[in-house]
Residue, then its C-alpha position, 0 to 999 in steps of 0.5 A: x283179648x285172648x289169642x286165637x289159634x294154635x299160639x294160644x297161651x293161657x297165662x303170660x307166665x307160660x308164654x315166658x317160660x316156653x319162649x326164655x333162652x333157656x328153652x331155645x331149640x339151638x341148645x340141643x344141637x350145639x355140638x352136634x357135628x361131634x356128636x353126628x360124627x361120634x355116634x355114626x362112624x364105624x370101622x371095619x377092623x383095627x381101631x381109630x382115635x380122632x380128633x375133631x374141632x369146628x373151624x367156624x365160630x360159634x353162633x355162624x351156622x356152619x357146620x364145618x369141622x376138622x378131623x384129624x387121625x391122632x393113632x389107628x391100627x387099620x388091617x387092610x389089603x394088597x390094593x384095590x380090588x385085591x381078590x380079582x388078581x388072587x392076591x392074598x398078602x396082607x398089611x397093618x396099617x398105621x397112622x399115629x402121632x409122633x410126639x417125640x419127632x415133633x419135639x425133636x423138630x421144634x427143638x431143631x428149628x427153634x420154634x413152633x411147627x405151625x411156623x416152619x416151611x415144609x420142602x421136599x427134595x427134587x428127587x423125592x430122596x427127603x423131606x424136610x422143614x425149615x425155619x423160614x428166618x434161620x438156616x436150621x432145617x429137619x430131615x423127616x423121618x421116613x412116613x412122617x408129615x406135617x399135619x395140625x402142627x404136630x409130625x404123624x407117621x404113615x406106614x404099613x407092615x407087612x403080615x407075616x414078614x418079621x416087621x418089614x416096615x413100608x412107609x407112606x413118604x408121598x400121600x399125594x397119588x391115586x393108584x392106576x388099578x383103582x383108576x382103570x377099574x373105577x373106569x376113564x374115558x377113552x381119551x384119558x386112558x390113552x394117555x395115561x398109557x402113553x405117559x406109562x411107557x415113557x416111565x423108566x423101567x422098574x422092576x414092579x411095574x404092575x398097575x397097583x405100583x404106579x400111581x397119578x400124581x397130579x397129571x403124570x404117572x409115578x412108580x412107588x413100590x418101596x423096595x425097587x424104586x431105587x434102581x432102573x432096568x432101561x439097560x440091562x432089557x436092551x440085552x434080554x434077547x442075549x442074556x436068554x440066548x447065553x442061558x440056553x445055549x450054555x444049557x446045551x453044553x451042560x447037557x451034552x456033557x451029561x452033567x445038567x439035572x432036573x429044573x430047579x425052582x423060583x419065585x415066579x417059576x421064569x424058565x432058563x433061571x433054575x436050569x439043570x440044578x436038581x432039587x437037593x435044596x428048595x429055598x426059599x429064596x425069596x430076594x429077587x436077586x439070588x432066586x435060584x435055590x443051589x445044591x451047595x445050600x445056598x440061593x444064587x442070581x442064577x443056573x451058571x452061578x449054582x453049577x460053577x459053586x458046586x464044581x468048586x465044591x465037589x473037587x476044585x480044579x486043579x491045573x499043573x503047573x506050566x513045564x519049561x519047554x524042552x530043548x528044541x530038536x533039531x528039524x527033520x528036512x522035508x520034501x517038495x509037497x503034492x498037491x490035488x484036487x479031489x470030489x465024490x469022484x475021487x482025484x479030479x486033478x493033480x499038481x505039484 
């Protein structure tokens, strides 16, 4: 008997044909994580070249797959949010596979790096891997991690800055910035405020250079981490009282011109050091530009250079005392007592 309905077919052959696994309907989507990934993913600037592999077997249905970043050219901005704080500086990002540090380390530790131990130092001073049989060990190079067996460097250069290099030692934070502006609960940002003044004292401590790691706050900026301030402001109330006060006296002896320049334009830095020469002076530790054409930490460094400049101070030096006279007798001494009034009292 013929079949009713919508399965109807009209000959044996066809209902072969249409149901044979060369026609099965998994065929076309086989792949398709690839292809949906390939076809739908889109950059804003630079470029990206990825790599992808399924971490499931065939045949299991689920659609799980690894992508890693094999080389990009990213260009990208200050931090989060960037615009609302008038910051206009720029970086090129780059993540890239390192296939001479990973030779290198394989070498060193004599065997695959899907085998080695990764550790880092307490102090965040180095990273390193390790063999987990041997001794041998290998100090990464600054940016670099362990990723799908092979070593990949995480970095940015600064725009316009002759190549200042700014390596990612650490991926495992999320910047303050971003989370106060995305928003935290009351609670929460409570305590990420106590946990902020407990940090050391650093020299940038803005929001975009203090990070969550896990449950705690970090500094990260690149170029400051390496020195704390905790001690040097303890005395910023001296140090602002020795710079205006020492101002006074120069001008008292009419030698303290206009107000120089400095990076953030701080007042008591540039004091009475004129214009003659503007800098840049762009290291925070010389930020005074001086009329001897050169930058120094300070007003007082920059007047005594051009003293020194101008006419070095020359001391005669120490005669021999000469021969002692003879003393001349005195008298008996007077003594009184005087006021507004005049004499108010006499003695002897």
């Amino acid at each position: 008997a013929e079949l009713a309905g919508p399965l109807h077919l009209s000959s044996p052959e066809e209902s072969a044909a249409l149901y044979s696994m060369q026609n099965h309907p998994v065929g076309p989507y086989l792949d398709f994580e690839s292809k949906l990934l390939r076809y739908n993913t889109r950059t804003p600037s630079g470029s990206t070249k990825v790599s992808i592999r399924p971490l499931v077997p065939d045949g299991l249905g689920l659609p799980l797959v690894r992508c890693d970043i094999v080389n990009m050219t990213r260009h990208v901005h200050h931090h989060f949010d960037y615009a609302k704080d008038g910051h206009s500086r720029t970086y090129t990002m780059h993540v890239e596979v390192n296939a001479t540090a990973t030779a290198a380390a394989s070498s060193k530790l004599m065997l695959g790096l899907e085998d080695s131990v990764f550790a880092a130092a307490p102090d965040r001073s180095r990273q390193i891997l390790h063999s987990p049989w041997t001794r041998a060990e290998y100090t990464l190079p600054a940016g670099h991690h362990l990723n799908s067996h092979v070593l990949t460097a995480v970095y940015l250069i600064r725009d316009k800055s002759n190549g200042h290099f700014i390596p990612y030692n650490n991926i495992v934070a999320f910047t303050l910035i971003a989370v106060l502006r995305l928003g935290l609960v009351k609670e929460l940002k409570e305590r990420a405020y106590k946990l902020f003044v407990n940090l050391p004292l650093y020299e940038d401590m803005a929001p975009w250079n203090i990070v969550f790691v896990g449950p705690l706050l970090d500094y990260i900026d690149y170029d400051t981490r390496d020195k704390t301030f905790d001690a040097h402001v303890r005395k910023v109330y001296q140090i602002m009282s020795v710079l205006m006060n020492y101002k006074r006296t120069v001008k008292d002896f009419e030698k303290c011109g206009d107000k120089g320049s400095n990076p953030y334009g701080f007042s008591l830095v540039s004091e009475c050091v004129g214009k003659k020469f503007t800098g840049p002076c762009d290291d925070p530790e010389l930020p005074v530009p001086c009329g001897d054409g050169q930058c120094h930490s300070d007003y007082i460094s920059c007047l005594r250079a051009t003293v020194e400049a101008d006419e070095p101070l020359l001391l005669p030096p120490p005669s021999r005392p000469a021969v002692q006279a003879a003393a001349v007798p005195g008298g008996t001494a007077n003594t009184w007592e005087f006021s507004r009034d005049g004499v108010a009292s006499e003695g002897t």
